[in-house]
NUGU-399361 format. One record per atom (N, C-alpha, C, O): atom name; x, y, z; residue number from 1. Coordinates in Angstrom, 3 decimals, always signed. Example, Ala and Ser with C-alpha at 12.3 -4.5 7.8 and 13.67 -1.06 7.14 Angstrom:
residues 2
{atom "N", {+13.190, -5.690, +7.800}, 1}
{atom "CA", {+12.300, -4.500, +7.800}, 1}
{atom "C", {+13.200, -3.300, +7.800}, 1}
{atom "O", {+14.236, -3.319, +8.465}, 1}
{atom "N", {+12.850, -2.250, +7.080}, 2}
{atom "CA", {+13.670, -1.060, +7.140}, 2}
{atom "C", {+12.900, +0.030, +7.870}, 2}
{atom "O", {+13.409, +1.138, +8.039}, 2}
***
This chain:
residues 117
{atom "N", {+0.845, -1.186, +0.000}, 1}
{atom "CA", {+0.000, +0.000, +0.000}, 1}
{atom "C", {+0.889, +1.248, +0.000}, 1}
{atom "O", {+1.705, +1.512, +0.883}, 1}
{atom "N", {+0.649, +1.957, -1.047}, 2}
{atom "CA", {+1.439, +3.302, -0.729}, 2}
{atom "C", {+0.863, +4.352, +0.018}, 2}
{atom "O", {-0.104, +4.029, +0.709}, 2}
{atom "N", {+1.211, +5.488, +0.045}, 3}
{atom "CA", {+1.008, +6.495, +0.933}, 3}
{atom "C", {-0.517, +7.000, +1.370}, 3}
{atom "O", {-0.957, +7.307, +2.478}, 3}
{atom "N", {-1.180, +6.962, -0.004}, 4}
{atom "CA", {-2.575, +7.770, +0.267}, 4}
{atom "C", {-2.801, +8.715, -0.240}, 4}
{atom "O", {-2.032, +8.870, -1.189}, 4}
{atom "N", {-3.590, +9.621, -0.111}, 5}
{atom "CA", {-4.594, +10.751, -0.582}, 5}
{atom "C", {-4.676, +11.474, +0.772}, 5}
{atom "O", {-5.137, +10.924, +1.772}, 5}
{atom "N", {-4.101, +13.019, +0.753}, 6}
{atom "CA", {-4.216, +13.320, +1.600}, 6}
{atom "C", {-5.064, +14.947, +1.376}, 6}
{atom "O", {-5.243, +15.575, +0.333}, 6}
{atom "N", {-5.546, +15.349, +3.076}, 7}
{atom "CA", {-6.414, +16.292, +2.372}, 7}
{atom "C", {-6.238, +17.418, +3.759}, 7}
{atom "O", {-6.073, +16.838, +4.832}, 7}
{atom "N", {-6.256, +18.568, +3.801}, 8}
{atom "CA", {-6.184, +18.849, +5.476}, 8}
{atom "C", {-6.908, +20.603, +5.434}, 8}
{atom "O", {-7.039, +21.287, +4.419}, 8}
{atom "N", {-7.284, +20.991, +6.843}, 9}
{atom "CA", {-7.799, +22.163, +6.804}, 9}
{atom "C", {-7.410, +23.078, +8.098}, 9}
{atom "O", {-7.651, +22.758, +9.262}, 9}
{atom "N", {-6.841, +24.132, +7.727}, 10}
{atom "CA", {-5.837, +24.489, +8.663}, 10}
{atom "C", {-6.362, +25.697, +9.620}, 10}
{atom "O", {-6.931, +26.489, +8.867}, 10}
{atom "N", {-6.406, +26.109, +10.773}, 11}
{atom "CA", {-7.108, +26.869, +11.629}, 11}
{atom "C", {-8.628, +27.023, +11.888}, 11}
{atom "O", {-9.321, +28.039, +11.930}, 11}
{atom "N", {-8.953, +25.674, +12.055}, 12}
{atom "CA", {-9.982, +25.275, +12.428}, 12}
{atom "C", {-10.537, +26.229, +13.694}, 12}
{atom "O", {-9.805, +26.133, +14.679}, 12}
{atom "N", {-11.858, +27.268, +13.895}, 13}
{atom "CA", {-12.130, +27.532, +15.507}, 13}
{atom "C", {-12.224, +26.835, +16.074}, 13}
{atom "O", {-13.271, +27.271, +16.552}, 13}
{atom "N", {-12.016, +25.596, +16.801}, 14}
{atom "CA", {-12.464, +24.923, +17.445}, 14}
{atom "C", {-11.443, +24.015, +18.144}, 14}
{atom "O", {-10.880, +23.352, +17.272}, 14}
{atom "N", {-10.987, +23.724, +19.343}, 15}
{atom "CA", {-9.937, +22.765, +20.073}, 15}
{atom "C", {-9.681, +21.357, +19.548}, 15}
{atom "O", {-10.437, +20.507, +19.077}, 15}
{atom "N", {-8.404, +21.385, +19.775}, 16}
{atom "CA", {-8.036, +19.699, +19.171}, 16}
{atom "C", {-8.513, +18.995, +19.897}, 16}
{atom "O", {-8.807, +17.881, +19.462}, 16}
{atom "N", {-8.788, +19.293, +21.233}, 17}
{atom "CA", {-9.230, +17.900, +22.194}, 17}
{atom "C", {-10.597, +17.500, +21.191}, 17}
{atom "O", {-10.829, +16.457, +20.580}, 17}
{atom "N", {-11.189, +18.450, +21.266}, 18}
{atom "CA", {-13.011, +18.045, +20.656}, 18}
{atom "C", {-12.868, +17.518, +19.476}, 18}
{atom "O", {-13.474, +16.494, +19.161}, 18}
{atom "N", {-11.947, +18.222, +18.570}, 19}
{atom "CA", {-12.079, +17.186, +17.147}, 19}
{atom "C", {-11.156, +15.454, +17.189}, 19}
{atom "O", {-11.236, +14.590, +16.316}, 19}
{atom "N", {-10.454, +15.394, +18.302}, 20}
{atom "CA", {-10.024, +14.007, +18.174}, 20}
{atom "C", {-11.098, +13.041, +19.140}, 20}
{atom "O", {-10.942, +11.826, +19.028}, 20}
{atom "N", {-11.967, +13.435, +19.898}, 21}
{atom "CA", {-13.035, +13.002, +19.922}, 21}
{atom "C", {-13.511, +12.061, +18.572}, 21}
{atom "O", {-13.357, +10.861, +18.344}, 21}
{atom "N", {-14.113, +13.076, +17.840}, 22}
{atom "CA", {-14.574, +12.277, +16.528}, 22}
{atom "C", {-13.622, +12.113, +15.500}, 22}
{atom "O", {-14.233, +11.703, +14.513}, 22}
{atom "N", {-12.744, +12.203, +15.321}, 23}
{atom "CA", {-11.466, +11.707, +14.478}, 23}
{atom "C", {-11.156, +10.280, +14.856}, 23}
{atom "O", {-10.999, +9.524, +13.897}, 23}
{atom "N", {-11.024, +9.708, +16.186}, 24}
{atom "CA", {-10.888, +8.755, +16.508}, 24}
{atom "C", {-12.085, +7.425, +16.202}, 24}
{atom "O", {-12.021, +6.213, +15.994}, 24}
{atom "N", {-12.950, +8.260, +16.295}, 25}
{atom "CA", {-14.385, +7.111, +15.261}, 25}
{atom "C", {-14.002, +6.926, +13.864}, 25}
{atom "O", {-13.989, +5.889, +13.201}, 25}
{atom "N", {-13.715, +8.040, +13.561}, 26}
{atom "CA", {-13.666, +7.570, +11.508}, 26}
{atom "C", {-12.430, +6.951, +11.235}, 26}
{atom "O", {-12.250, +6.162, +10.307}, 26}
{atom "N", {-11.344, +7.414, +12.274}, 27}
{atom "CA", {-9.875, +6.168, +11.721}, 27}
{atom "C", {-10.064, +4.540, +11.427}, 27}
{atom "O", {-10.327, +3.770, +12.351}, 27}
{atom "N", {-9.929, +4.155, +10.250}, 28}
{atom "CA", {-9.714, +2.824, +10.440}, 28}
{atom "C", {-11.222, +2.522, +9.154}, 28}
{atom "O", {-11.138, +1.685, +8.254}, 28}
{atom "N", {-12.357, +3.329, +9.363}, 29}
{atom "CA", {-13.555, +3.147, +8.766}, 29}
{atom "C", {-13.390, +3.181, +7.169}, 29}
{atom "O", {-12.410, +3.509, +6.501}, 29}
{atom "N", {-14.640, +2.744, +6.775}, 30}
{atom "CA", {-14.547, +3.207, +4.960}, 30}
{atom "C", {-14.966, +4.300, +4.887}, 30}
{atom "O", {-15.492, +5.012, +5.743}, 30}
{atom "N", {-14.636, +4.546, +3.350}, 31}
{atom "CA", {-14.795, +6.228, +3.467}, 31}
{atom "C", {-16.633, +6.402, +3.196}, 31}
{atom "O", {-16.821, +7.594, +3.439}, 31}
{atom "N", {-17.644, +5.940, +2.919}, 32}
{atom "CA", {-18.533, +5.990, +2.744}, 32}
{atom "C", {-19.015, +6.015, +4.230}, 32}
{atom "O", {-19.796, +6.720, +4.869}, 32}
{atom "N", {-18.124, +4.824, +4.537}, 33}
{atom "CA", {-19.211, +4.588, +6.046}, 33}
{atom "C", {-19.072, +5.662, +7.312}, 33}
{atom "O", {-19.786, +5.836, +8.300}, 33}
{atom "N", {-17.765, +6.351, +6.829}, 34}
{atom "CA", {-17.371, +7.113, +7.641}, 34}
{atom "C", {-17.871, +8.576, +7.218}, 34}
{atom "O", {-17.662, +9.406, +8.103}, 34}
{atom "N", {-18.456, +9.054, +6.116}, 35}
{atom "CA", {-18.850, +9.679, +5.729}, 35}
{atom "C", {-20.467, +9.831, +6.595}, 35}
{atom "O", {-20.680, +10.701, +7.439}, 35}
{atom "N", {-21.292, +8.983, +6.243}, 36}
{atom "CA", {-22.474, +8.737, +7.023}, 36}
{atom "C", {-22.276, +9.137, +8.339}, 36}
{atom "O", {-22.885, +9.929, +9.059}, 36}
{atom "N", {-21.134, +8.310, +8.539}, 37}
{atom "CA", {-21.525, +8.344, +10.475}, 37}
{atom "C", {-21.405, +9.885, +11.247}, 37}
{atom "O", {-21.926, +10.213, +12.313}, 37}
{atom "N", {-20.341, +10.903, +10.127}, 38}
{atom "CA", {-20.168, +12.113, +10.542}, 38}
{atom "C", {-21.689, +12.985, +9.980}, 38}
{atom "O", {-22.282, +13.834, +10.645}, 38}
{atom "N", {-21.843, +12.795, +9.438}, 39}
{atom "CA", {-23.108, +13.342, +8.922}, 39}
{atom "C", {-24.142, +13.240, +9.909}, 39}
{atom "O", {-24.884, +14.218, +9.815}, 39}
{atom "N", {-24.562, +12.288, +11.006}, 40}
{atom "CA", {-25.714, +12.153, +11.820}, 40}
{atom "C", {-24.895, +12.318, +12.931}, 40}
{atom "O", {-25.326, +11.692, +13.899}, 40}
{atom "N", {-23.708, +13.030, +13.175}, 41}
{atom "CA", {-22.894, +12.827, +14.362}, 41}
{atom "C", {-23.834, +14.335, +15.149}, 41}
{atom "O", {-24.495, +15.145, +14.499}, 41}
{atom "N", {-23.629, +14.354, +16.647}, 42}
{atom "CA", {-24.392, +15.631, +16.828}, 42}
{atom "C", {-23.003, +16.462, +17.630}, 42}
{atom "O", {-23.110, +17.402, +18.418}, 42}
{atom "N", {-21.805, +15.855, +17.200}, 43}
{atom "CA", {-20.767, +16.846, +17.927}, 43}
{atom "C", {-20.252, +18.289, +16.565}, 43}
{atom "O", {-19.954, +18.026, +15.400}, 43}
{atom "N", {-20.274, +19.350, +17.014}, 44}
{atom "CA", {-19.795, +20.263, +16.180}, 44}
{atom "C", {-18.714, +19.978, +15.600}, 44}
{atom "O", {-18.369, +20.386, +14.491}, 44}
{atom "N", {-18.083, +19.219, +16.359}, 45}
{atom "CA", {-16.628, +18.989, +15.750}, 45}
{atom "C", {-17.054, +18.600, +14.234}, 45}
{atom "O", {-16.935, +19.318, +13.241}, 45}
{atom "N", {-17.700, +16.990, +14.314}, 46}
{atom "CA", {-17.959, +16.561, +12.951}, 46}
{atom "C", {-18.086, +17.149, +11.875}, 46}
{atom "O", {-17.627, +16.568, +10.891}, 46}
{atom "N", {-18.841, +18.690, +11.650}, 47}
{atom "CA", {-19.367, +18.930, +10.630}, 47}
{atom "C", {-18.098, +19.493, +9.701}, 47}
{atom "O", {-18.092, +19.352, +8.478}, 47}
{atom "N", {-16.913, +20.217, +10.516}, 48}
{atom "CA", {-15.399, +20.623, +9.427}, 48}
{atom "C", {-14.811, +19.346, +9.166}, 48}
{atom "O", {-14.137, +19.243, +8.140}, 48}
{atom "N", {-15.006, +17.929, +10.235}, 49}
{atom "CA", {-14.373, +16.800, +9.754}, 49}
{atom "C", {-15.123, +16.192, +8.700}, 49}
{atom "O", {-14.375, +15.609, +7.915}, 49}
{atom "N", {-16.099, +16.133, +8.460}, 50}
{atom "CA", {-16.635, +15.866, +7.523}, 50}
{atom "C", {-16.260, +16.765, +5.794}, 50}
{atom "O", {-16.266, +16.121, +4.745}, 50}
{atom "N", {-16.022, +17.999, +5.831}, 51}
{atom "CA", {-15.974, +18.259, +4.490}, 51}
{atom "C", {-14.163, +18.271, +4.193}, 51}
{atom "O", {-13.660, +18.823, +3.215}, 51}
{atom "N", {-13.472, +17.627, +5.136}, 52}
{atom "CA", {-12.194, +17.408, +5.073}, 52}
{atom "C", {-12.349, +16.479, +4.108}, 52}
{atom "O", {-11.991, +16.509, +2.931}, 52}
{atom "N", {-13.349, +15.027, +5.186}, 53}
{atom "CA", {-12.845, +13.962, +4.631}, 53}
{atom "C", {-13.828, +13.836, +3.161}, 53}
{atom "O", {-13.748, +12.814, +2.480}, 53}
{atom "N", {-14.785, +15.027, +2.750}, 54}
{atom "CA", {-15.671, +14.878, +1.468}, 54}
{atom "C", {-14.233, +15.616, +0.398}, 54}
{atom "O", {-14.194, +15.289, -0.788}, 54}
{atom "N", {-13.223, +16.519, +0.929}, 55}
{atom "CA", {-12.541, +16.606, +0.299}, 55}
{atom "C", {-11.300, +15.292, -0.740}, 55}
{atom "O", {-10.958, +14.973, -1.879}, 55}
{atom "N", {-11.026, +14.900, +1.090}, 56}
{atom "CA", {-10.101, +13.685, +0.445}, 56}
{atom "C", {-10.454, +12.684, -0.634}, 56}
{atom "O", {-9.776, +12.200, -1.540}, 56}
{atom "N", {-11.771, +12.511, -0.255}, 57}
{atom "CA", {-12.584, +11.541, -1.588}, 57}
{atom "C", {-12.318, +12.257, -2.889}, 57}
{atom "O", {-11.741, +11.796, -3.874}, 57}
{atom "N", {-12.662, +13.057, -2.783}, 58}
{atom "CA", {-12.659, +13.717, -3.783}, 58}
{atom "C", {-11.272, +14.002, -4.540}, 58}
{atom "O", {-11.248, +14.057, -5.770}, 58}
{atom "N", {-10.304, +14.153, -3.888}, 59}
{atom "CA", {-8.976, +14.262, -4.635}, 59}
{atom "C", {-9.122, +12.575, -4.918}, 59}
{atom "O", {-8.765, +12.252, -6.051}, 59}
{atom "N", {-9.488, +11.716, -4.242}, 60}
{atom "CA", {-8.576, +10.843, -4.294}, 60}
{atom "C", {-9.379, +9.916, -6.343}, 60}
{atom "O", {-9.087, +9.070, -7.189}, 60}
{atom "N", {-10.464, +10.983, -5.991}, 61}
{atom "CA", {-11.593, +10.204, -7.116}, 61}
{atom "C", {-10.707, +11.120, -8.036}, 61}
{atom "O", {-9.769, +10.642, -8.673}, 61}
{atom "N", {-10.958, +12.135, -8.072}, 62}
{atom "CA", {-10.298, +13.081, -9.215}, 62}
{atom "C", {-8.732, +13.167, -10.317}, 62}
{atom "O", {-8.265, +13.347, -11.442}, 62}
{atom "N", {-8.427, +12.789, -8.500}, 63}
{atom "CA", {-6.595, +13.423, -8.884}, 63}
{atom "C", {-5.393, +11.898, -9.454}, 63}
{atom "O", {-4.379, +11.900, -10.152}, 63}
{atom "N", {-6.233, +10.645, -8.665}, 64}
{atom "CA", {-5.837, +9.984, -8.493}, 64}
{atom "C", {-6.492, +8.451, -9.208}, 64}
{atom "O", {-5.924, +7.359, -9.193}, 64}
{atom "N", {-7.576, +8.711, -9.692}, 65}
{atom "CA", {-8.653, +8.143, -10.306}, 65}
{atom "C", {-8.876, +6.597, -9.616}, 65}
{atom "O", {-9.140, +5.587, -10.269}, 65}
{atom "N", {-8.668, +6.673, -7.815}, 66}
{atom "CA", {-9.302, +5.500, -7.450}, 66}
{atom "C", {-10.822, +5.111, -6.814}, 66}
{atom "O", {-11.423, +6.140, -6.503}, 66}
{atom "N", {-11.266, +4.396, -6.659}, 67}
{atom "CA", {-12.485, +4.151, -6.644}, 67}
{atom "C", {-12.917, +4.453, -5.324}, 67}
{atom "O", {-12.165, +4.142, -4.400}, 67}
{atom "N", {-14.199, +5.109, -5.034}, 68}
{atom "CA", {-15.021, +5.318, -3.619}, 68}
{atom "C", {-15.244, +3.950, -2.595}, 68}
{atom "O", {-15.092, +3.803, -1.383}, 68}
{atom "N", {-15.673, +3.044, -3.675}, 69}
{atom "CA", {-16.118, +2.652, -2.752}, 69}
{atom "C", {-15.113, +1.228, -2.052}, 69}
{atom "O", {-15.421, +0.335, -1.263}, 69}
{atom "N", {-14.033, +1.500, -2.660}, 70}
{atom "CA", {-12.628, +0.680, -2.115}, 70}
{atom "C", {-11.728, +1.847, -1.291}, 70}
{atom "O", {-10.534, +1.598, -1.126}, 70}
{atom "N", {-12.197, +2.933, -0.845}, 71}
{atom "CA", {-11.317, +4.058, +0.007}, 71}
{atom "C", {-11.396, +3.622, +1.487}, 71}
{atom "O", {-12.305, +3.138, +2.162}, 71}
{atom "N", {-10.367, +3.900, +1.697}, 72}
{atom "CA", {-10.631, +3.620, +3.834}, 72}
{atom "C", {-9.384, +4.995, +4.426}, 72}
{atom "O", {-8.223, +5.289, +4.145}, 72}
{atom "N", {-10.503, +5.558, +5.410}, 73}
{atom "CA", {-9.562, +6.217, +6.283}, 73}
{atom "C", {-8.263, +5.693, +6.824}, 73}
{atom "O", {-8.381, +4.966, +7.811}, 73}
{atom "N", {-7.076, +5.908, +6.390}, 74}
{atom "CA", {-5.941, +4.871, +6.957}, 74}
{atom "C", {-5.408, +5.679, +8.210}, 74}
{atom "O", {-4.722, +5.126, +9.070}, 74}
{atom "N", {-5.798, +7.160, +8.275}, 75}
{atom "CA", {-5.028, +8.256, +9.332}, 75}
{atom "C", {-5.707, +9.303, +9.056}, 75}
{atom "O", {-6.094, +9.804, +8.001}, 75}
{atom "N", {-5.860, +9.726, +10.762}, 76}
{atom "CA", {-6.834, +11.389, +10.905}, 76}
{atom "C", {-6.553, +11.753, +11.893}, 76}
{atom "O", {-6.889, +11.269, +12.974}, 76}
{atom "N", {-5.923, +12.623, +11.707}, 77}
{atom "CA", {-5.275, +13.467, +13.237}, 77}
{atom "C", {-6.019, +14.886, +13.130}, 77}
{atom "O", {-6.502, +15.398, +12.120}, 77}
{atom "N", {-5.969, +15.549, +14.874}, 78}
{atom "CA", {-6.255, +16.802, +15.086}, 78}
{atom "C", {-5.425, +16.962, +15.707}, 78}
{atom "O", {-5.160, +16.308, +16.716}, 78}
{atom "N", {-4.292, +18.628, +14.892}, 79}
{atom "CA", {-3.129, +18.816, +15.863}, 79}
{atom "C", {-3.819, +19.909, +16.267}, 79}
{atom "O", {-4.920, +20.270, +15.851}, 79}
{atom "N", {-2.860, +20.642, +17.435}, 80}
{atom "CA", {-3.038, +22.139, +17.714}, 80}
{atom "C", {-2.447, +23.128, +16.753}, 80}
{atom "O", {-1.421, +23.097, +16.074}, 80}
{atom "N", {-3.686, +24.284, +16.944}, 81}
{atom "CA", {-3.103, +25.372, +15.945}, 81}
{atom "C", {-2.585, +26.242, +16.904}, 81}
{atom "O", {-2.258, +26.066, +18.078}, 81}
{atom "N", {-2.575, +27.312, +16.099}, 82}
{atom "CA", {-2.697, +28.855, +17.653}, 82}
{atom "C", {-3.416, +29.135, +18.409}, 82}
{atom "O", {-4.625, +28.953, +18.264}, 82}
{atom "N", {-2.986, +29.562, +19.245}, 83}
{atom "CA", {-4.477, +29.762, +20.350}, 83}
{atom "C", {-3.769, +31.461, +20.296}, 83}
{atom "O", {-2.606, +31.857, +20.220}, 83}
{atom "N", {-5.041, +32.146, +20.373}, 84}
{atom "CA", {-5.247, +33.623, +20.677}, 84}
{atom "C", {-6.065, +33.482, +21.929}, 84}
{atom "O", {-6.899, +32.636, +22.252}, 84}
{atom "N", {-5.541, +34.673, +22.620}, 85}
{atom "CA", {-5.419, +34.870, +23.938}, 85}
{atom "C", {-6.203, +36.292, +24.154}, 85}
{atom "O", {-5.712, +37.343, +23.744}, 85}
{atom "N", {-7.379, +36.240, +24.787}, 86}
{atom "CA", {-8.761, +36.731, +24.452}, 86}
{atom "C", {-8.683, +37.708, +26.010}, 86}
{atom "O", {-7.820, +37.421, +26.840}, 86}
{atom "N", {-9.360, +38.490, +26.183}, 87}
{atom "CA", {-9.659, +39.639, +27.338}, 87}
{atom "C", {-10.705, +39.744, +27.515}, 87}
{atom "O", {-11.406, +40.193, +26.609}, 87}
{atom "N", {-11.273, +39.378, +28.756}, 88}
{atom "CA", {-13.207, +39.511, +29.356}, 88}
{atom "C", {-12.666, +40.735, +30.629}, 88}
{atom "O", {-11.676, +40.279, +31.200}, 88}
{atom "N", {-12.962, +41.759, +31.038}, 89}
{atom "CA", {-13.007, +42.541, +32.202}, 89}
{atom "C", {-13.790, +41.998, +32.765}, 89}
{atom "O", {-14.967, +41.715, +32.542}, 89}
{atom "N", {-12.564, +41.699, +34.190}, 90}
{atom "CA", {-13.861, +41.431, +35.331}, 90}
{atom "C", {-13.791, +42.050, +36.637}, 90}
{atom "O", {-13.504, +43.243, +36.738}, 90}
{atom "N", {-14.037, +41.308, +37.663}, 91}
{atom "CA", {-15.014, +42.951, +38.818}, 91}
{atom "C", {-13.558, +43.393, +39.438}, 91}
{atom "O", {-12.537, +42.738, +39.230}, 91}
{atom "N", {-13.594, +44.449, +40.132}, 92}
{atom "CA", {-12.323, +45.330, +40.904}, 92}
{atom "C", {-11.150, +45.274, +39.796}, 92}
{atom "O", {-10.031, +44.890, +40.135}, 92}
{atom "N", {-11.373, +45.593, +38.703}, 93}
{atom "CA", {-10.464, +46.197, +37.895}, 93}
{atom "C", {-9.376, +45.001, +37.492}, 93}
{atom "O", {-8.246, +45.249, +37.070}, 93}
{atom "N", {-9.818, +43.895, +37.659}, 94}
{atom "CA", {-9.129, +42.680, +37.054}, 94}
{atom "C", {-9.656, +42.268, +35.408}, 94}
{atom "O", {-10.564, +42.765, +34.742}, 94}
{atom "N", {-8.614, +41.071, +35.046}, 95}
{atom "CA", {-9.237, +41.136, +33.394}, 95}
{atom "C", {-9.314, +39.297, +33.687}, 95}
{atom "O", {-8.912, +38.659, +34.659}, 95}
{atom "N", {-9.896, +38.892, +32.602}, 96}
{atom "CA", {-9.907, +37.252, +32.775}, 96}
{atom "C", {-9.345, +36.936, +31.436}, 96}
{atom "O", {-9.661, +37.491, +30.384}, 96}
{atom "N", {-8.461, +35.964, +31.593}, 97}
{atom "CA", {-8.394, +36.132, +30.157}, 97}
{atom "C", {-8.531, +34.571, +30.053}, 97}
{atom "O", {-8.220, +33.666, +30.827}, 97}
{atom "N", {-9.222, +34.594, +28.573}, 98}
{atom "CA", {-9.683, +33.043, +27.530}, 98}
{atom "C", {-8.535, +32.686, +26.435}, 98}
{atom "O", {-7.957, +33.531, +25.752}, 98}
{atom "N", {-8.388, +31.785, +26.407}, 99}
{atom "CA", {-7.827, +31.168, +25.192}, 99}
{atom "C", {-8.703, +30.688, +24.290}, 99}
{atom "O", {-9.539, +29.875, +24.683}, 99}
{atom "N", {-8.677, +31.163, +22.687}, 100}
{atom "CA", {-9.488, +30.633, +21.551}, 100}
{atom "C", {-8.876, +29.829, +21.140}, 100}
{atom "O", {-7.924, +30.353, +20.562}, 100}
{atom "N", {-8.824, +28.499, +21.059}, 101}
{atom "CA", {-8.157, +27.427, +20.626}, 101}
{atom "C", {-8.488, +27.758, +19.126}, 101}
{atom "O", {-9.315, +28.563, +18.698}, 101}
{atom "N", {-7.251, +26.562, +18.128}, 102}
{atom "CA", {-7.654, +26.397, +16.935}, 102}
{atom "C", {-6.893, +24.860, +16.698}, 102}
{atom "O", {-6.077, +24.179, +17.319}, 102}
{atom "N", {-7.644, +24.748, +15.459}, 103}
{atom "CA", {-6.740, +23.116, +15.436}, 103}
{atom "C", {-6.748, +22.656, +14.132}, 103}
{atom "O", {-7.890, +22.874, +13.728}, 103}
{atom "N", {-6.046, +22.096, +13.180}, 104}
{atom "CA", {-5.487, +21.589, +12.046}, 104}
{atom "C", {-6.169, +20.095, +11.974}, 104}
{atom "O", {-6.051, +19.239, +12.851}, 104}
{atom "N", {-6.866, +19.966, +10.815}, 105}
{atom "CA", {-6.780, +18.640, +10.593}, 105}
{atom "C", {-6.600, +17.920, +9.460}, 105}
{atom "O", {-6.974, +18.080, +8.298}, 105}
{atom "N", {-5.960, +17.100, +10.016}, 106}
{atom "CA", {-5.831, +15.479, +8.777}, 106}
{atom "C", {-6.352, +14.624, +8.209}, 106}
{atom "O", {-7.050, +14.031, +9.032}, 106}
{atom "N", {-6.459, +14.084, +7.047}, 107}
{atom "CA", {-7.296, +13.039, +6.828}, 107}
{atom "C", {-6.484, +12.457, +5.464}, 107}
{atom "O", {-6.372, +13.062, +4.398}, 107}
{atom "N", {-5.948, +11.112, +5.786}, 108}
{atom "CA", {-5.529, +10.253, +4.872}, 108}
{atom "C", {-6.209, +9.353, +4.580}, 108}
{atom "O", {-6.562, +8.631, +5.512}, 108}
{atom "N", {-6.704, +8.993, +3.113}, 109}
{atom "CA", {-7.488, +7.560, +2.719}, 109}
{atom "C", {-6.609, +7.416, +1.278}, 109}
{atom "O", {-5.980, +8.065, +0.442}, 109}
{atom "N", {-7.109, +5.912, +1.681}, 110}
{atom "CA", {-5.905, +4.657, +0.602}, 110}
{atom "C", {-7.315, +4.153, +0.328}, 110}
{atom "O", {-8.446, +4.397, +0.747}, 110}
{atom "N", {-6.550, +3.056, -0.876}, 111}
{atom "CA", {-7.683, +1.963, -1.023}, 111}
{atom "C", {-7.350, +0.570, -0.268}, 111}
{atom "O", {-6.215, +0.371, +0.165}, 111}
{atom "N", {-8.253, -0.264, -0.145}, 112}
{atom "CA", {-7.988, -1.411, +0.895}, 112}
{atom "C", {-7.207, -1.639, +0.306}, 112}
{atom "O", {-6.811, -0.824, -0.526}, 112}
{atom "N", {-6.495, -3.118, +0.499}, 113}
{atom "CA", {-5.187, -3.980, +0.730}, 113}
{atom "C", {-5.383, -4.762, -0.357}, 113}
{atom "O", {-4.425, -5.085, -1.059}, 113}
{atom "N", {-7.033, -5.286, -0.716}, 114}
{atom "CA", {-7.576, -6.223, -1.703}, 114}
{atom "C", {-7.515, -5.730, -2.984}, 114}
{atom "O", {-7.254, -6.366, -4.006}, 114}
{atom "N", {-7.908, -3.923, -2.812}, 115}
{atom "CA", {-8.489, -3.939, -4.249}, 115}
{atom "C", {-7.685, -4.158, -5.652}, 115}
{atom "O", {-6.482, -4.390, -5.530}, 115}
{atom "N", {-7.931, -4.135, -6.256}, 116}
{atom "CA", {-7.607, -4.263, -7.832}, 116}
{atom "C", {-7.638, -3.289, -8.483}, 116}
{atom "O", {-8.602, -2.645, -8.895}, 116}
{atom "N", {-5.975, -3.062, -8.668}, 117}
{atom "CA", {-5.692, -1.804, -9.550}, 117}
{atom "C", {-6.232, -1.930, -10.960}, 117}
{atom "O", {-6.079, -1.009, -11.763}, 117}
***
């Protein structure tokens, strides 16, 4: 098996903890099935992991001319991006401050092991 089809989307709003939540469901899955399952998922995360991995299909149909329905997630990571460092005023002249997380993600799909070039 060689490398894969890779596809990624970079400064995501949203924390890496929450998107490897659901990153960790679609590793390993087909790309159809894993497609579905993000689609009825009810975590926010899902919905940028999802047009990652509608991307990767898509190169991999396009660029690479292999078949959908022999694709499998082989690797999907959520790294950390930047975090910006946010200011709320709060009481007796203090400030609070938030971190806006951001986070990068991955998505590699191959075709199985079986298929037929």
């Amino acid at each position: 098996m060689d490398t894969g089809v890779l596809a990624k989307a970079k400064y995501v709003g949203m924390s890496a903890q929450k998107m490897r939540l659901v990153v960790d469901l679609v590793r390993g899955k087909g790309a159809d099935d894993a497609l579905s399952l993000l689609k009825f998922m009810p975590n926010a995360a899902a919905k940028p992991i999802y047009k990652v991995l509608r991307t990767a299909i898509a190169n991999a149909e396009e660029n690479f001319g292999l078949n959908r329905d022999e694709l499998v997630v082989t690797q999907a990571f959520a790294d950390e991006g930047p975090t910006r460092k946010w200011r709320r005023f709060g009481a007796r002249g203090r400030f609070k401050p938030q971190l806006r997380r951001s986070a990068h993600i991955t998505i590699i799909v191959a075709e199985r092991e079986g298929a037929a070039s």
